[in-house]
N, C-alpha and C positions, 0 to 999 in steps of 0.2 A: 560348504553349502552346495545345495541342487544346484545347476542351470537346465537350461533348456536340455542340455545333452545326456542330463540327468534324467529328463521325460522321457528322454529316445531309449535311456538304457534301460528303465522300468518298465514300458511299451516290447523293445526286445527281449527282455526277461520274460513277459508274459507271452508274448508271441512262440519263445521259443518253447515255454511250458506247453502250449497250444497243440505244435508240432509234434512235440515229444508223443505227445498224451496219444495224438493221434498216429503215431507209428508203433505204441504200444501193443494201440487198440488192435491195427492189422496185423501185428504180428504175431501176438496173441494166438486168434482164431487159426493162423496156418499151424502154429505150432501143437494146437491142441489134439490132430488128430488129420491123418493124411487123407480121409476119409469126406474132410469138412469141404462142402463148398466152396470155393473162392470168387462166392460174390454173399453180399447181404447187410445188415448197419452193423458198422463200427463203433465204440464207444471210444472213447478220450481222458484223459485224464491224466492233468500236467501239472505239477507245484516245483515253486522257487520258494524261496525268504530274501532273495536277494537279485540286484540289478544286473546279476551276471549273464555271460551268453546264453550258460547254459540251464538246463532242469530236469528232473526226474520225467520220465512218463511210461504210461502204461493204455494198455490194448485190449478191450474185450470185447464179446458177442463173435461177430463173424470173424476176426481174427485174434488171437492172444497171444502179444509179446510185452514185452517190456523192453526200457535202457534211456537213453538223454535226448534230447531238442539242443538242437545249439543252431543260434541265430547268424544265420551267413548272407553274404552277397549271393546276386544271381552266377559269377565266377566262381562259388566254394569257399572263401574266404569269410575269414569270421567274421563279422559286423557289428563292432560294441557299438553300432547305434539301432539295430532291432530294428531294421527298417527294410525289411524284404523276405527273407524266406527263411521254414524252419528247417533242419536236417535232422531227422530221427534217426539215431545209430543204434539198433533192436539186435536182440541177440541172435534172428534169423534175419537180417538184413537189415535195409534201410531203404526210407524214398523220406523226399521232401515236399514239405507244404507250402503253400505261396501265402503270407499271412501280411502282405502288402494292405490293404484295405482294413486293417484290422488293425494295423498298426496306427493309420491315419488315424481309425477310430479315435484308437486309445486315447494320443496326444491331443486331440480336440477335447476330450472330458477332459483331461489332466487342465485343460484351462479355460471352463467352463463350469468345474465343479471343486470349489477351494474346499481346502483343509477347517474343517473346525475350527474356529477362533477359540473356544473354550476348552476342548479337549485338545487341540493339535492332533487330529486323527482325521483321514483322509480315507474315501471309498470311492468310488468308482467302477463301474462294470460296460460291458459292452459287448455287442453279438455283433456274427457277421458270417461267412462265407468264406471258409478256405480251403481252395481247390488244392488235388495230389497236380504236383509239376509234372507233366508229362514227360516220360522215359526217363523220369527220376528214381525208378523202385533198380533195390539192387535186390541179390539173392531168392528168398522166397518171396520177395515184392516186387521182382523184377514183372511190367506187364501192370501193375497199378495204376487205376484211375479210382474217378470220383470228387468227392469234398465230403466236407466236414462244415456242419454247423455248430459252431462253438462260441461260448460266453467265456471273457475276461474277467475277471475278480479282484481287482485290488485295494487291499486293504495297510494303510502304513499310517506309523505314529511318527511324527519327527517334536522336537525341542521345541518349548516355550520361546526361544531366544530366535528362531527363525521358523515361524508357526507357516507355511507354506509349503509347496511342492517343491522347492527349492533348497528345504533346507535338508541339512545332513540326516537319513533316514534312523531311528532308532530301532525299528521294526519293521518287516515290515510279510507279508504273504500274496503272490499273486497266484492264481488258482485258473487252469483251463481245463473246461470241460464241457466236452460236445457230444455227439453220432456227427455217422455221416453214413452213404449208402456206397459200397468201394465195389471194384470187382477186379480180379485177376484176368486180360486175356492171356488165351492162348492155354487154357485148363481149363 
C-alpha cells in the first residue's frame, strides 16, 4: 500500500518527467543546427508510468534534444522522494531544473483531490514555475538560464481493496509538459 512516501515518489516521478522534458526541449534546438540561436522558448515534454526517479524527456523549438530527468538532491544524489531538483541527462549535455514548488504543489492536490470511490481512478494536475539551476548546464548547455512553465498530469488507477492514493498503484501515467523562455550566455 501507498504511504505518504508514496506521494513524494509519484510527485518525484512527475517532477523528474518535468526536468527531463525540459532538457530535452534545450537540447534539441542546439542540436538542430549550429546556426540556431541560443535563446528563444523551449518546449517540454516528460512521461513516466511509474513512481521511479527517473523519465523519458524531450526538447523542442529553440533547443532539440532528447534523454531522462532523474530526480536528485541539491548535492547530486538521487532523491526517491522527488522533492528538489530534476537532472536532465541529453544527448548534447545536461543542466537541471529546481522543480521544488512544484513538487509542494503536487503533494497538496495528492491530498486535496481523492481517488474516485467508484472507479478507483485518480487525477490530478498542477502548474508552476521551474527555474534552470544556475551553473547547472554542462556541455552544449553549459551557460543556461531561464524556467520553464510546466503542468503536472497524473492520472493512476489503484485496487478496489485500497481505493485511495495510498494504495498499491495498478496504473498509472504522469505527463510533464511546458515552454519556457532559455538563453545560452556567452554565444
Amino acid at each position: 500500500m501507498r504511504t505518504r512516501k508514496s506521494g513524494k515518489r509519484v510527485l518525484t516521478a512527475v517532477v523528474g518527467a518535468m526536468v527531463a522534458a525540459t532538457v530535452l526541449v534545450a537540447a534539441g534546438s542546439s542540436a538542430a543546427t549550429a546556426d540556431t540561436t541560443p535563446h528563444g522558448i523551449v518546449h517540454f515534454a516528460g512521461f513516466t508510468d511509474n513512481d521511479g526517479a527517473g523519465e523519458s524527456v524531450i526538447l523542442t523549438g529553440a533547443l532539440g534534444d532528447f534523454g531522462t530527468a532523474v530526480s536528485i538532491n541539491p548535492d547530486g544524489s538521487v532523491s526517491a522522494d522527488h522533492a528538489g531538483q530534476q537532472s536532465l541527462v541529453l544527448s548534447q549535455g545536461g543542466f537541471r531544473i529546481d522543480f521544488t514548488a512544484l513538487d509542494h504543489k503536487l503533494i497538496a492536490a495528492l491530498r486535496t483531490h481523492p481517488v474516485n470511490p467508484h472507479s478507483c481512478a485518480g487525477h490530478v494536475t498542477v502548474s508552476g514555475t521551474a527555474p534552470v539551476v544556475p551553473g547547472s548546464g554542462a556541455g552544449a548547455y553549459q551557460g543556461l538560464s531561464g524556467s520553464f512553465q510546466l503542468t503536472i498530469t497524473l492520472d493512476e488507477l489503484v485496487p478496489q481493496t485500497q481505493c485511495d492514493w495510498t494504495g498499491t498503484m495498478l496504473k498509472q501515467s504522469i505527463m510533464v509538459i511546458g515552454s519556457g523562455d532559455l538563453s545560452i550566455s556567452g554565444h
